[in-house]
C-alpha positions in Angstrom: 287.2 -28.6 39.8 286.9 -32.0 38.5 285.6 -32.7 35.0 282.6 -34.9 34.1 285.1 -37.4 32.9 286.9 -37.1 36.5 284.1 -38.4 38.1 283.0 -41.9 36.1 287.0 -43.0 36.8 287.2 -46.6 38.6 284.6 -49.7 38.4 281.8 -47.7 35.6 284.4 -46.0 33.6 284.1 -48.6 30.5 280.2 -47.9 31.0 281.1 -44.1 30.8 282.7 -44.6 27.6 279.7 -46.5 26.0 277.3 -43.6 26.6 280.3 -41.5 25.2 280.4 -43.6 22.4 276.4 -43.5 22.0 276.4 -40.2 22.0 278.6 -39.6 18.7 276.0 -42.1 16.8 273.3 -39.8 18.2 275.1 -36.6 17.4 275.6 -37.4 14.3 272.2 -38.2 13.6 271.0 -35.6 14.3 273.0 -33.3 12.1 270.7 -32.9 9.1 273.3 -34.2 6.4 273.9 -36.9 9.0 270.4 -37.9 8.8 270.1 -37.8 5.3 273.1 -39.9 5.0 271.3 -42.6 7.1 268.4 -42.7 4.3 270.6 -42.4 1.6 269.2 -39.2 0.5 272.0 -36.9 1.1 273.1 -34.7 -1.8 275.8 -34.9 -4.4 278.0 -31.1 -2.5 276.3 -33.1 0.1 278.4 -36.2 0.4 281.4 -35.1 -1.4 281.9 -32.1 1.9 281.9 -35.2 4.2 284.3 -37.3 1.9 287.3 -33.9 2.1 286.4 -33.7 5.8 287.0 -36.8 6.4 290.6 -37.0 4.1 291.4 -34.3 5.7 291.1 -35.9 9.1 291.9 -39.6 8.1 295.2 -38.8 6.7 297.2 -38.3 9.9 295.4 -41.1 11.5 298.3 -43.2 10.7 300.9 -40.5 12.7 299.0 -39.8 15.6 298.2 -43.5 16.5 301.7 -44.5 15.7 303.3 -41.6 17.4 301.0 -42.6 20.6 302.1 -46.1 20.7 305.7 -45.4 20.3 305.6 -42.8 23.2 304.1 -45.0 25.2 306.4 -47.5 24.3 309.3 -45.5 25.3 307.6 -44.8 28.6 307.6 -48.4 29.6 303.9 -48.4 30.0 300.9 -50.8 29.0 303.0 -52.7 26.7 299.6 -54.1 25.3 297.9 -50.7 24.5 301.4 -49.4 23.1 301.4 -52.4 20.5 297.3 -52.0 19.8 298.2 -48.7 19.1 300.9 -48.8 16.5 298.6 -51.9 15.3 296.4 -49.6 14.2 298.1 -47.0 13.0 298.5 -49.9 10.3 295.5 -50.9 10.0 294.3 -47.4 8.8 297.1 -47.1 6.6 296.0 -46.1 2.9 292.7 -45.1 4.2 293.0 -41.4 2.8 293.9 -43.3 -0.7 290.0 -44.7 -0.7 288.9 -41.1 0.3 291.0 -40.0 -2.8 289.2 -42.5 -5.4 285.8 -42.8 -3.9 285.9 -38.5 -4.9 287.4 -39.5 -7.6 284.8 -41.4 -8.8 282.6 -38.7 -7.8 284.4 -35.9 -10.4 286.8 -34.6 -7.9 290.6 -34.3 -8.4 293.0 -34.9 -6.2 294.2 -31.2 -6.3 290.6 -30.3 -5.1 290.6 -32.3 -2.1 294.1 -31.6 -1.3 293.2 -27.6 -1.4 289.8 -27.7 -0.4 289.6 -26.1 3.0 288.8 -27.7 5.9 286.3 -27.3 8.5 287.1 -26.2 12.2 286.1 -29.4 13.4 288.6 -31.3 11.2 291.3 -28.7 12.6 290.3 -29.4 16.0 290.0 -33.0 15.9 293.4 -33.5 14.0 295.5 -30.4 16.4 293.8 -32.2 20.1 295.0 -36.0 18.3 298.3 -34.5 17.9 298.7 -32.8 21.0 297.6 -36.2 22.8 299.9 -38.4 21.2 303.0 -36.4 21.3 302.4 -34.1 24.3 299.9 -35.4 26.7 298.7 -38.5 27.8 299.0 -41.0 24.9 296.4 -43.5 25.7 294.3 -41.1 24.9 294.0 -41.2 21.6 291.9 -44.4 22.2 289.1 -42.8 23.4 289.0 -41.3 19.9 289.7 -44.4 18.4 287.5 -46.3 20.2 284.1 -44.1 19.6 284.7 -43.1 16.1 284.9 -47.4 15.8 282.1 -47.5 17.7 280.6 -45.3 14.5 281.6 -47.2 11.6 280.4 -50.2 13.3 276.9 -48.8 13.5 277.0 -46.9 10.7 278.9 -46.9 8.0 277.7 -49.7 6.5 274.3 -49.1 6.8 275.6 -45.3 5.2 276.7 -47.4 2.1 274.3 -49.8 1.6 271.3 -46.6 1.5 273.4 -44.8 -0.7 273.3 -47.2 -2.9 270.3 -48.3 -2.5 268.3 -44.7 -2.7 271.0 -42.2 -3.7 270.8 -40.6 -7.4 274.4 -39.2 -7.2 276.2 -40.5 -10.2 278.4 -43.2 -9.7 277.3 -43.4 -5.9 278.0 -47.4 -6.5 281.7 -46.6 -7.5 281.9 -44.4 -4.5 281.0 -46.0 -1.3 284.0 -47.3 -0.6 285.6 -45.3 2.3 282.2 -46.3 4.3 281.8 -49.9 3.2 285.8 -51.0 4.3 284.9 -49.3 7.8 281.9 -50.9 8.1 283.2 -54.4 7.9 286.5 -53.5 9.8 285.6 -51.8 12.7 283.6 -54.0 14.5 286.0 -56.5 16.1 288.2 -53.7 16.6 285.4 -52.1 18.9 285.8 -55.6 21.0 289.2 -55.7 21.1 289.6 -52.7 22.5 286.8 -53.2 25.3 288.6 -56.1 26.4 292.0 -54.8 26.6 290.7 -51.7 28.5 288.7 -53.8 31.0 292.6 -54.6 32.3 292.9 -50.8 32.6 293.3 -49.4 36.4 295.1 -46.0 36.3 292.9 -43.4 36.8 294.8 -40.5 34.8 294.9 -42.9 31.6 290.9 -43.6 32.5 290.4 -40.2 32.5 292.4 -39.4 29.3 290.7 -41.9 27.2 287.1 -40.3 28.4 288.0 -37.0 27.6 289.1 -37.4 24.2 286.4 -39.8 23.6 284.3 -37.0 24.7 285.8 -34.2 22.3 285.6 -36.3 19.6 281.9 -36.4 20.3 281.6 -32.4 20.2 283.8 -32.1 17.5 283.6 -35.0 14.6 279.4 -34.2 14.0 280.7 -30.8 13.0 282.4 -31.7 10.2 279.2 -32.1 8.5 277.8 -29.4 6.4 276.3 -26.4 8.8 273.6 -24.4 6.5 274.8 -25.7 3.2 278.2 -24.4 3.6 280.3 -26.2 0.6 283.6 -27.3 1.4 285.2 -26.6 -2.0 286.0 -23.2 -1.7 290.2 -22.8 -1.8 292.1 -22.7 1.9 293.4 -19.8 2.7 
């Protein structure tokens, strides 16, 4: 049986991954912590949950994306998406350290975050990235790039600028950070990567970038908070 990925392969496939993309924005949105961090009114146990998640996830962006581009490398394929690849495992290089002091700034240690448990999603997102890049297709870990870009381009920046500009956490100003880099970053990187992929023919790499593009949509929106659940109790 074909997936709904399967079937936008070919001509629309690039407009498939838009509404893919889209969809993550909307996802997260809708999440109520989501929406609260869109009017800058999300809460101190809030905001700090979404800062761990998001260490705990951005911290082995560097490996997978590298990993991915060197495998493809050694495959002798798409010698342009193998280099964007390992180009960007660079670029997010030291990303988890901005994580670190942005909590910092918000009373956290660095032994909380580093025991802090994390969220399903953030296993999920982090074991399917792996698997991808070492395992299965490696392309497709730019379908995860490419909508989670597609987010900090729309978001993140708006994210930081209502935090600051309505939030009453303490030290919210020393602690946006994270979302303000991302914001400025991520939007030629969004182009970028639509115009390499318009040279993109092969239907299994197609494929592979929609359907990681479309976990990441199901899974990323879950690392918000789900009923208040705090995300500083020890891992197991």
């Amino acid at each position: 049986m074909q997936t709904q990925a399967e079937n936008h392969v070919g001509t629309n496939w690039l407009a498939a991954l838009d509404v893919e993309a889209r969809g993550l924005v909307a996802a997260v949105d809708a999440r109520s912590d989501g929406r609260r961090i869109l009017e800058g009114t999300l809460d101190k146990e809030g905001y700090i949950h979404y800062l761990i998640q998001t260490y705990h996830y951005a911290r082995w962006s560097t490996p997978i994306l590298a990993e991915a581009g060197e495998r493809l490398k050694r495959q002798g394929r798409h010698p342009e998406l193998a280099r964007l690849l390992i180009q960007k495992g660079e670029e997010e290089r030291g990303h988890d350290r901005w994580l670190l002091s942005d909590l910092k700034n918000l009373g956290c240690s660095e032994e909380t975050v580093e025991t802090a448990a994390r969220s399903p999603a953030v296993d999920a997102y982090t074991g399917w990235n792996f698997f991808t890049s070492r395992a299965g297709v490696p392309t497709a870990a730019l379908g995860t790039a490419y909508v989670l870009e597609y987010l900090s381009q729309t978001r993140a920046g708006v994210w930081a600028r209502q935090l600051k500009k309505v939030s009453t956490i303490p030290n919210i100003h020393k602690s946006v950070t994270f979302l303000r880099s991302h914001g400025a970053l991520d939007g030629d990187h969004v182009a970028e990567m639509a115009r390499l992929f318009e040279r993109l023919t092969e239907a299994e790499d197609q494929e592979a970038i929609l359907f990681s593009a479309r976990v990441a949509r199901n899974v990323y929106p879950c690392i918000f908070r789900e009923d208040g659940a705090s995300s500083l109790s020890l891992a197991r």
